[in-house]
Residue, then its C-alpha position, 0 to 999 in steps of 0.5 A: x455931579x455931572x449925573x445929578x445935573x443930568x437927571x434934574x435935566x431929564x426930570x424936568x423936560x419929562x414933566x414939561x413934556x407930560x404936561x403939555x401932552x394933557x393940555x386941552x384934553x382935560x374935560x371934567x365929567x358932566x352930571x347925568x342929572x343937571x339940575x342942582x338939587x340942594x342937599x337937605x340933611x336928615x332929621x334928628x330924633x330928639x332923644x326921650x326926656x320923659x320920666x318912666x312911667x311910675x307903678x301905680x301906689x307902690x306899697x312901701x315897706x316900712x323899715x326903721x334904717x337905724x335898726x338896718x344899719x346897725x350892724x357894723x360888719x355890713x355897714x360902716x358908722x356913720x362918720x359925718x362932721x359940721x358942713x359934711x353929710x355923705x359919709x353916713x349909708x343912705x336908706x333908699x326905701x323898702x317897697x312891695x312887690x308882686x313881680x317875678x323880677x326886677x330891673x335895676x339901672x344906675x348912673x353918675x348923677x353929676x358930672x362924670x367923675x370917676x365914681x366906681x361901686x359895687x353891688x350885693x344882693x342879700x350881702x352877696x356880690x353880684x357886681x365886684x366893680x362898676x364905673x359910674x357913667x352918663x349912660x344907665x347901666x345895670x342888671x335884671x334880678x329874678x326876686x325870691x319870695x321876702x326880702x330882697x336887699x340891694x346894696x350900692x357901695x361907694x368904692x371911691x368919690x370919684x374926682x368930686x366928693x361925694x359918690x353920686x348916683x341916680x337909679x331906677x328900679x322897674x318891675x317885670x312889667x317895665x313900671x318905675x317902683x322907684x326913682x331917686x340918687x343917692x349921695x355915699x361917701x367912700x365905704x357907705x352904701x345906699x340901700x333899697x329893698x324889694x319884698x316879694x309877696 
């Protein structure tokens, strides 16, 4: 008990005694360059809320989406009752095309809600699983002459119902062939395809 008061003694006559030591020394450091100068904060760049540019009179291809969908090893029936209409596959459009490739990019239409997809080209996996965000994602295909059929799978509906999306599809000169979303419930697909002359 002695030792304790003992040190609480000596701790507190060392902190006094610090303390008086750095008294009227203190002093704090003067700026080089006196004047105030008021901080202005740098501008923001205000991001690009333009629609891309569209291609010139894309050429539609026209395609009966009946005859597309009726094979029901590639696509599920549609499944729709009274006050629901996502559960059908979505025809996004058929177009022409001269390029020698294409960009396709995706994102969560709504709010971001968990929406996942896959993506097949020809009936060909090229994207196993992708989860639906607010930034664009996507991929760049290299077209072969004919058709090119780009397939968009709901593998879910996410925390709001349906699957949502909006895509792009540019050509190899970064021109929009088509802009648009599409509306999938779980197992549909939304479907664009790209003829290549």
């Amino acid at each position: 008990m002695k030792r304790i008061l003992f040190l609480i003694i000596i701790g507190a006559s060392l902190h006094v005694h610090s303390q008086e030591e750095v008294k009227g020394k203190y002093q704090p450091i003067q700026s080089k360059n006196p004047e105030n100068k008021e901080v202005i904060p740098p501008a923001e760049a205000s991001p690009n809320s333009e629609p891309p540019a569209l291609a010139k009179d894309p050429i539609v291809l026209q395609i009966n989406p009946e005859e597309l969908f009726k094979n029901n090893i590639l696509y599920k029936k549609e499944a729709n009752v009274e006050g629901i209409f996502y559960r059908r596959n979505e025809y996004l459009g058929g177009f022409i095309t001269k390029s020698a490739f294409s960009t396709v990019r995706y994102r969560d239409a709504a709010f971001v809600d968990g929406d996942k997809i896959r993506v097949y080209l020809n009936d060909k996996v090229i994207e196993p699983e992708v989860l639906l965000d607010g930034e664009f994602k996507g991929f760049k295909i290299n077209l072969v002459k004919g058709i090119n059929k780009i397939d968009f799978e709901a593998l879910n509906e996410g925390s709001a119902s349906p699957n949502t999306a909006e895509f792009q599809v540019f050509d190899d000169k970064g021109a929009v062939i088509e802009s648009s979303q599409w509306n999938v419930g779980t197992g549909y697909k939304a479907v664009i395809i790209l003829y290549k002359e």
